[in-house]
py3Dmol code that shows the C-alpha trace and the ligand (Angstrom):
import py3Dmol

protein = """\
ATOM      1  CA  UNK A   1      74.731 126.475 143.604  1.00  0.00           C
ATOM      2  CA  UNK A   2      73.934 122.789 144.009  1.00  0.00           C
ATOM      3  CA  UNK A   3      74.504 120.412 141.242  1.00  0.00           C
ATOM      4  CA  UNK A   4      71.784 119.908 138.860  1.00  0.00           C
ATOM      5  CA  UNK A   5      70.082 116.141 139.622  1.00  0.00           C
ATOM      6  CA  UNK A   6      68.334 113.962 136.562  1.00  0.00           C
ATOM      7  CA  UNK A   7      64.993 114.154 138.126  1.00  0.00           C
ATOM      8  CA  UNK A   8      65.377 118.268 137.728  1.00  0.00           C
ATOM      9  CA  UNK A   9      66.263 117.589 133.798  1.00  0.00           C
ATOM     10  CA  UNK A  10      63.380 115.523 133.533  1.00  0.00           C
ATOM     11  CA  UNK A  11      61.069 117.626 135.050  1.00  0.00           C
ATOM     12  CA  UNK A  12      61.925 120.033 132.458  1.00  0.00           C
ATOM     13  CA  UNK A  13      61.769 118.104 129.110  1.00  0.00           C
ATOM     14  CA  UNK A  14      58.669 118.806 127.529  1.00  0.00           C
ATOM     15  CA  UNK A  15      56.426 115.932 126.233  1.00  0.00           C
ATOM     16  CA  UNK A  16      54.755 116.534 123.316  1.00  0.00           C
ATOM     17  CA  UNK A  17      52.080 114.402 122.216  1.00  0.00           C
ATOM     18  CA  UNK A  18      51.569 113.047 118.075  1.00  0.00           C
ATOM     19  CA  UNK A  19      54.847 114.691 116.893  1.00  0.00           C
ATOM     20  CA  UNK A  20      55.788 114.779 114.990  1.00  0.00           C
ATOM     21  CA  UNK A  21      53.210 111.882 113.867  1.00  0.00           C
ATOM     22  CA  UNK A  22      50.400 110.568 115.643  1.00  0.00           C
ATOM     23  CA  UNK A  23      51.433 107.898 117.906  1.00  0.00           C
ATOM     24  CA  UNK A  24      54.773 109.663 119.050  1.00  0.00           C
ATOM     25  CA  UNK A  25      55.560 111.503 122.135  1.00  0.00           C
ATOM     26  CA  UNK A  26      58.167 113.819 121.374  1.00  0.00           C
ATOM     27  CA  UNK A  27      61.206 114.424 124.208  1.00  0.00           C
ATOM     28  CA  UNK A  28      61.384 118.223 123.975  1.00  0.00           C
ATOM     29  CA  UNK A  29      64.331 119.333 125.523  1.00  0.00           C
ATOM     30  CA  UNK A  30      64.525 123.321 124.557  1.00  0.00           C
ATOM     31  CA  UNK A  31      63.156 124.046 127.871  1.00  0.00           C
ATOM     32  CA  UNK A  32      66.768 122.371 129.541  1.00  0.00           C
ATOM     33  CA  UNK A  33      68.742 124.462 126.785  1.00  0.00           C
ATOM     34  CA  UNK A  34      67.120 127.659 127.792  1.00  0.00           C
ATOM     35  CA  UNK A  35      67.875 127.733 131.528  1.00  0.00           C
ATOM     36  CA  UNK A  36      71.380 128.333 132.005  1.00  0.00           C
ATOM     37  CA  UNK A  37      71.636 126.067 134.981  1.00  0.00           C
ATOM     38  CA  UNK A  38      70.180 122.837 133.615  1.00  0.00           C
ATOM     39  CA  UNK A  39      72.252 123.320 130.478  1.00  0.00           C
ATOM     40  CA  UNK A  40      75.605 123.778 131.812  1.00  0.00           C
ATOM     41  CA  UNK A  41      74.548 120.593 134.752  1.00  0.00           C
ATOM     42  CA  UNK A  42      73.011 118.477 131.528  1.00  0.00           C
ATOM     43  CA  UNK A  43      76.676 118.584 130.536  1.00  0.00           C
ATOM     44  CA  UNK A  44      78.493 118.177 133.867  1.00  0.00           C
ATOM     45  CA  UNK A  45      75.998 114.833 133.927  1.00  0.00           C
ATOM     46  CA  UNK A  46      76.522 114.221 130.557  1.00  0.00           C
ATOM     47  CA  UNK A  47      80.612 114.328 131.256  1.00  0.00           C
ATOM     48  CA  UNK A  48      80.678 113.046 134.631  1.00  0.00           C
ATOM     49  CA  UNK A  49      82.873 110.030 134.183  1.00  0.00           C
ATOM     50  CA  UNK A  50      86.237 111.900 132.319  1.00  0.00           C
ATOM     51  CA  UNK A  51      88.056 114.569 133.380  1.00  0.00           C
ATOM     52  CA  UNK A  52      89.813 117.497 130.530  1.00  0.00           C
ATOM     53  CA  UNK A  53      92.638 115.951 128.837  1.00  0.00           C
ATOM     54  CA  UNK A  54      91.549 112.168 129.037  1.00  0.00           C
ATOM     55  CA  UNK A  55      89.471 112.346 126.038  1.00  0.00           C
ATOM     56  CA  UNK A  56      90.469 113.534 122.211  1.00  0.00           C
ATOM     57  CA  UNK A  57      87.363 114.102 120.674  1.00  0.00           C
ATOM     58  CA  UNK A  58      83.902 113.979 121.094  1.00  0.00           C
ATOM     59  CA  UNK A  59      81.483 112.977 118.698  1.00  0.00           C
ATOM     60  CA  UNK A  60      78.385 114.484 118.196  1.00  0.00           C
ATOM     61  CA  UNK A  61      74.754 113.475 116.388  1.00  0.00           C
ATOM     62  CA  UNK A  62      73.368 115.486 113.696  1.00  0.00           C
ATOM     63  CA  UNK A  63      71.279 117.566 114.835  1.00  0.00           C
ATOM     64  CA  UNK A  64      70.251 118.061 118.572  1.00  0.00           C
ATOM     65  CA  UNK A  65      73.394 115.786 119.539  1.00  0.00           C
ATOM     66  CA  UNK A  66      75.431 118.993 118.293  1.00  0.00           C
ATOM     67  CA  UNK A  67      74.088 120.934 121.142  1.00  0.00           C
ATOM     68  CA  UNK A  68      75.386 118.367 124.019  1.00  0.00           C
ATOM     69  CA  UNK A  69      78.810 117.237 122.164  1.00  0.00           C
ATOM     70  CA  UNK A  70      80.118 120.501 121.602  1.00  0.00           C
ATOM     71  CA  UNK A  71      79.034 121.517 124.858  1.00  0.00           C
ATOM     72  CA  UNK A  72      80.759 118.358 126.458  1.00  0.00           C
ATOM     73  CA  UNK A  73      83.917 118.764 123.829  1.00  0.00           C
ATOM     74  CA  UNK A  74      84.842 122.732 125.268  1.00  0.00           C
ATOM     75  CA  UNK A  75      84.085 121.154 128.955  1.00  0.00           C
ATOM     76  CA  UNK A  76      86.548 118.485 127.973  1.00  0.00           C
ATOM     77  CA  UNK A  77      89.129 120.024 126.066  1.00  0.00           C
ATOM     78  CA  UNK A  78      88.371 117.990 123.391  1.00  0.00           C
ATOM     79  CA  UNK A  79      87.658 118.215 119.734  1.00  0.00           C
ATOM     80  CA  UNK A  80      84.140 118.142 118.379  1.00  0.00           C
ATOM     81  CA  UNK A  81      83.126 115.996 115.167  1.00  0.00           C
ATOM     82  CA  UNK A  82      79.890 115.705 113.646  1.00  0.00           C
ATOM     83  CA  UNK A  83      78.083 113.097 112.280  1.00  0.00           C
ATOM     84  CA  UNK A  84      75.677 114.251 109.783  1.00  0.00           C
ATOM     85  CA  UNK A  85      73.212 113.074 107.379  1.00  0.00           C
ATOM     86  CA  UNK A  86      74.180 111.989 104.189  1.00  0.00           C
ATOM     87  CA  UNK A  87      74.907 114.678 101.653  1.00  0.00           C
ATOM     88  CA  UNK A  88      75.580 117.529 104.022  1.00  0.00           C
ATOM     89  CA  UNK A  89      79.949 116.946 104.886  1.00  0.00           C
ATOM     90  CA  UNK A  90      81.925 119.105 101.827  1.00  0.00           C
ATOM     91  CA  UNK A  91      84.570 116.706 102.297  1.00  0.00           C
ATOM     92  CA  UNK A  92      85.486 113.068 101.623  1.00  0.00           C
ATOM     93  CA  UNK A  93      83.433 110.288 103.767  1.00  0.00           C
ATOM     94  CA  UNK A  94      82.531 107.534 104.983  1.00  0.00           C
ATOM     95  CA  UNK A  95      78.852 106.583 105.208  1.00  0.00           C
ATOM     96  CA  UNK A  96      76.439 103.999 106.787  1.00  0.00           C
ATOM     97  CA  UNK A  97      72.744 102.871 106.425  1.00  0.00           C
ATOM     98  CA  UNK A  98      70.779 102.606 109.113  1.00  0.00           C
ATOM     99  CA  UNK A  99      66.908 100.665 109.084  1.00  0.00           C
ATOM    100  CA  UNK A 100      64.271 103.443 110.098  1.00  0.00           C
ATOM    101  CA  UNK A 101      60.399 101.942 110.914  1.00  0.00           C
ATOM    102  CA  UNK A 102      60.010 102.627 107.189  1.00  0.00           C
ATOM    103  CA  UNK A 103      62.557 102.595 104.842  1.00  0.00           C
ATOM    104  CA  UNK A 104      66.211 103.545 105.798  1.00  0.00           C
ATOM    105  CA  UNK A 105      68.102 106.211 106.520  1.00  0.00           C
ATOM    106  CA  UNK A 106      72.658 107.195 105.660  1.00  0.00           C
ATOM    107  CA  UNK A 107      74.732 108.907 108.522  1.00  0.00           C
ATOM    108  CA  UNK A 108      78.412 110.657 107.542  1.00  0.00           C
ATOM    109  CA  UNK A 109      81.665 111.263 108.857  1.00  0.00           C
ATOM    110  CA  UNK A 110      85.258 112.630 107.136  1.00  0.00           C
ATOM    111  CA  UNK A 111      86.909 110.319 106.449  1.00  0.00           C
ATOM    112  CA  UNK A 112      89.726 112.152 108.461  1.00  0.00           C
ATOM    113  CA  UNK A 113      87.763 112.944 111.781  1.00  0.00           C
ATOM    114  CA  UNK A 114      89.231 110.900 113.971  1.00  0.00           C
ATOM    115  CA  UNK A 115      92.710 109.095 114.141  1.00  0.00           C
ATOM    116  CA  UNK A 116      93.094 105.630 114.623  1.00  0.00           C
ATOM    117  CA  UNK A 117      93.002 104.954 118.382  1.00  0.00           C
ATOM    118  CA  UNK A 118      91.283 108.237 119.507  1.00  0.00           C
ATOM    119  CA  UNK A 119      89.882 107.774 122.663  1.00  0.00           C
ATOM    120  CA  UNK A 120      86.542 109.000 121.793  1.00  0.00           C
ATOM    121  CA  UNK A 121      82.924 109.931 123.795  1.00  0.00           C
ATOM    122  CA  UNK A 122      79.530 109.435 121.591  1.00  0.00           C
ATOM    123  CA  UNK A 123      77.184 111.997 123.013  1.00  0.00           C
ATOM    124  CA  UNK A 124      73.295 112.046 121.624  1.00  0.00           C
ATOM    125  CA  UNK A 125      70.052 113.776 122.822  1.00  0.00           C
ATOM    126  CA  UNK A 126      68.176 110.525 122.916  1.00  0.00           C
ATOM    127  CA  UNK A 127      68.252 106.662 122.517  1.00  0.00           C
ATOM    128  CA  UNK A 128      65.311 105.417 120.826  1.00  0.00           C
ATOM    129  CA  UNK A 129      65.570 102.353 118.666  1.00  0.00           C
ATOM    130  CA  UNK A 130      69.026 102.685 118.451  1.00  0.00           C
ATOM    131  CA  UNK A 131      69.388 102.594 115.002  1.00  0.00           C
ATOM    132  CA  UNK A 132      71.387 105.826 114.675  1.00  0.00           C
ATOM    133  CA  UNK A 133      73.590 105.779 117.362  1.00  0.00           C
ATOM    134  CA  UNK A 134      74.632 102.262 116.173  1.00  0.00           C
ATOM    135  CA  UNK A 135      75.374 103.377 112.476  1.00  0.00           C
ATOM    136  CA  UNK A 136      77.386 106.056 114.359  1.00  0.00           C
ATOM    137  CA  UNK A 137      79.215 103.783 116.169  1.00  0.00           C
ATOM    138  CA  UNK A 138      80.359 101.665 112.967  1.00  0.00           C
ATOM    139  CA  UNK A 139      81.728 104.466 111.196  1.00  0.00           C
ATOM    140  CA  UNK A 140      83.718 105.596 114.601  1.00  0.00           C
ATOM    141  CA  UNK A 141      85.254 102.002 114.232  1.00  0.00           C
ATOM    142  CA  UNK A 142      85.514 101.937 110.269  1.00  0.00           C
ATOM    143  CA  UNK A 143      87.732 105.094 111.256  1.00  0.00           C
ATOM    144  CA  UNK A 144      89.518 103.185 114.370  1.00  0.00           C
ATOM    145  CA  UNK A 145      88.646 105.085 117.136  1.00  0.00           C
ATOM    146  CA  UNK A 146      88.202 103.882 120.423  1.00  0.00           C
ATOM    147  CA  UNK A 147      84.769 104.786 122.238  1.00  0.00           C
ATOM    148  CA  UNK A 148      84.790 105.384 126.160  1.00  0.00           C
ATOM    149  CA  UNK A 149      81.310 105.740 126.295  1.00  0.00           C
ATOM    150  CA  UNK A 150      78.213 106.363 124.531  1.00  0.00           C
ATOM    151  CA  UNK A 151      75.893 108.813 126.672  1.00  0.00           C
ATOM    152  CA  UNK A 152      72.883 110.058 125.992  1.00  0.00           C
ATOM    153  CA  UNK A 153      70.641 112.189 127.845  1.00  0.00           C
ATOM    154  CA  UNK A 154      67.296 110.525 127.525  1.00  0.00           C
ATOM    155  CA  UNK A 155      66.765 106.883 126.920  1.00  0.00           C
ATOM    156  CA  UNK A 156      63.677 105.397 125.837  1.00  0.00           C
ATOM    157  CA  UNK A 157      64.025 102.195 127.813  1.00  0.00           C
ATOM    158  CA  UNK A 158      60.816 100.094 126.083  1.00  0.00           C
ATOM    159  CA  UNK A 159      62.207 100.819 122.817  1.00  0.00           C
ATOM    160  CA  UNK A 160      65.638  98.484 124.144  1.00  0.00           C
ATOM    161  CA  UNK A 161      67.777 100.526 121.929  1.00  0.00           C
ATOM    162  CA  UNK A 162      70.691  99.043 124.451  1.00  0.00           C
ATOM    163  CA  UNK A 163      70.569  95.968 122.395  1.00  0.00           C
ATOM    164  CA  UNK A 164      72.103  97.624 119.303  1.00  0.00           C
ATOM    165  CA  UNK A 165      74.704  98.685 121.058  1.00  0.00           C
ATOM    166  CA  UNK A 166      75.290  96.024 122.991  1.00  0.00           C
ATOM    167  CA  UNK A 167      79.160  95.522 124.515  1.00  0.00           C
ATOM    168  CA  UNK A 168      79.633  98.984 124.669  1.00  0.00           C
ATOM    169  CA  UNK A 169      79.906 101.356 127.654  1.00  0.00           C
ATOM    170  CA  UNK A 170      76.494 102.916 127.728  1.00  0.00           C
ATOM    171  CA  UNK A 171      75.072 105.208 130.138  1.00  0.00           C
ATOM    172  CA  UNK A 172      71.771 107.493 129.739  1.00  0.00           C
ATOM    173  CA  UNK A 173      70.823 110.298 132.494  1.00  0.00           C
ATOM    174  CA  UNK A 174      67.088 110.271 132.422  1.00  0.00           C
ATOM    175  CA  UNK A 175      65.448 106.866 131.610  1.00  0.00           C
ATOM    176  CA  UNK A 176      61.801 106.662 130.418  1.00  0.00           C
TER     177      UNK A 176
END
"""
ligand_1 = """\
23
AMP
P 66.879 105.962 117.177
O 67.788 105.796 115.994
O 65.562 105.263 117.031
O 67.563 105.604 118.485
O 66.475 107.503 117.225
C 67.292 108.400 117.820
C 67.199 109.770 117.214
O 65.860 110.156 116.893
C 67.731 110.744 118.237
O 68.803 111.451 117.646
C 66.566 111.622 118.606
O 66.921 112.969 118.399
C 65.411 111.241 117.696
N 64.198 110.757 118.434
C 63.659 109.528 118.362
N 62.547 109.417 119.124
C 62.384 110.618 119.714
C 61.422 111.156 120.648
N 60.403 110.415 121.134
N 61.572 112.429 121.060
C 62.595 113.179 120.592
N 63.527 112.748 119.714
C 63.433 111.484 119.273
"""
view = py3Dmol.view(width=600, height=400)
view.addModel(protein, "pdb")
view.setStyle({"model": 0}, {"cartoon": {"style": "trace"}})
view.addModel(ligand_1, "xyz")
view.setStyle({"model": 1}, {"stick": {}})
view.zoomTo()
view.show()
């Protein structure tokens, strides 16, 4: 079978108008989980640049991120580790406020999820303002990992979430 392309991922995500507020256009991407061959190629994009055994863990975003990074992490041989919203880890953690459009918003990690100097991917569904995926990134350093690269699957390019994250190796598959 011939590798999956970006334009075939993007033809599948779903755009759904006013959610889930009026204004928004929501990314749907259920329709690339349920076909078995844009799943498995979202991750072969999604992992293109490391090969098994080159990374140690790989980090996921509460909650759609889950899907990808644990996908990625068995692809990789790596470990999986979540970051979730505040309130939800059983165990000791670190935590980090993030600005939202209104108000704010705390992501968490255990505080033993990652050694110091894990060479560590970032995997999320999609960068938007960048808000989250930078709070993520601070608590990855707090914790002294070392990212390889932050990849997400859809990037909202007018929203510049890139600047957030600026310095750091990012790459996105389909850019809107
Ligand atoms: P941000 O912190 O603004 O980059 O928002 C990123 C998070 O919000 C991601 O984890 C996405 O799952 C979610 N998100 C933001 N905007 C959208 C959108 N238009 N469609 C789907 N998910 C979105």
């Amino acid at each position: 079978m011939p590798p999956v392309t970006a334009p075939e991922i993007e033809h599948a995500i779903r755009n759904v108008p006013d959610f889930p507020k009026p204004g928004i256009q929501f990314k749907d991407i259920t329709p690339v989980l349920a076909d078995a061959r844009l799943f498995a190629g979202s991750i072969d994009l999604l992992t293109a640049n490391f090969k098994p055994g080159t990374v140690d863990a790989v980090v996921g975003i509460d909650a759609r991120g889950f899907i990808f990074a644990a996908a990625a992490a068995t692809k990789l041989h790596a470990g999986f580790v979540p970051v979730r919203k505040k309130g939800k880890l059983p165990y000791k953690t670190i935590e980090q406020d993030y600005a939202l459009e209104y108000g704010h918003a705390t992501v968490a990690m255990h505080t033993d999820a990652l050694r110091p100097g894990a060479r560590v991917l970032l995997i999320d569904d999609l960068l938007a303002t960048g808000g989250t995926s930078a709070a993520a990134v601070r608590l990855m350093k707090k914790l002294g990992a070392q990212i390889l690269e932050i990849t997400f699957l859809i990037e909202l390019k007018f929203l510049n979430g890139r600047e957030k994250l600026k310095g750091l190796p990012v790459r996105s598959i389909v850019v809107y």
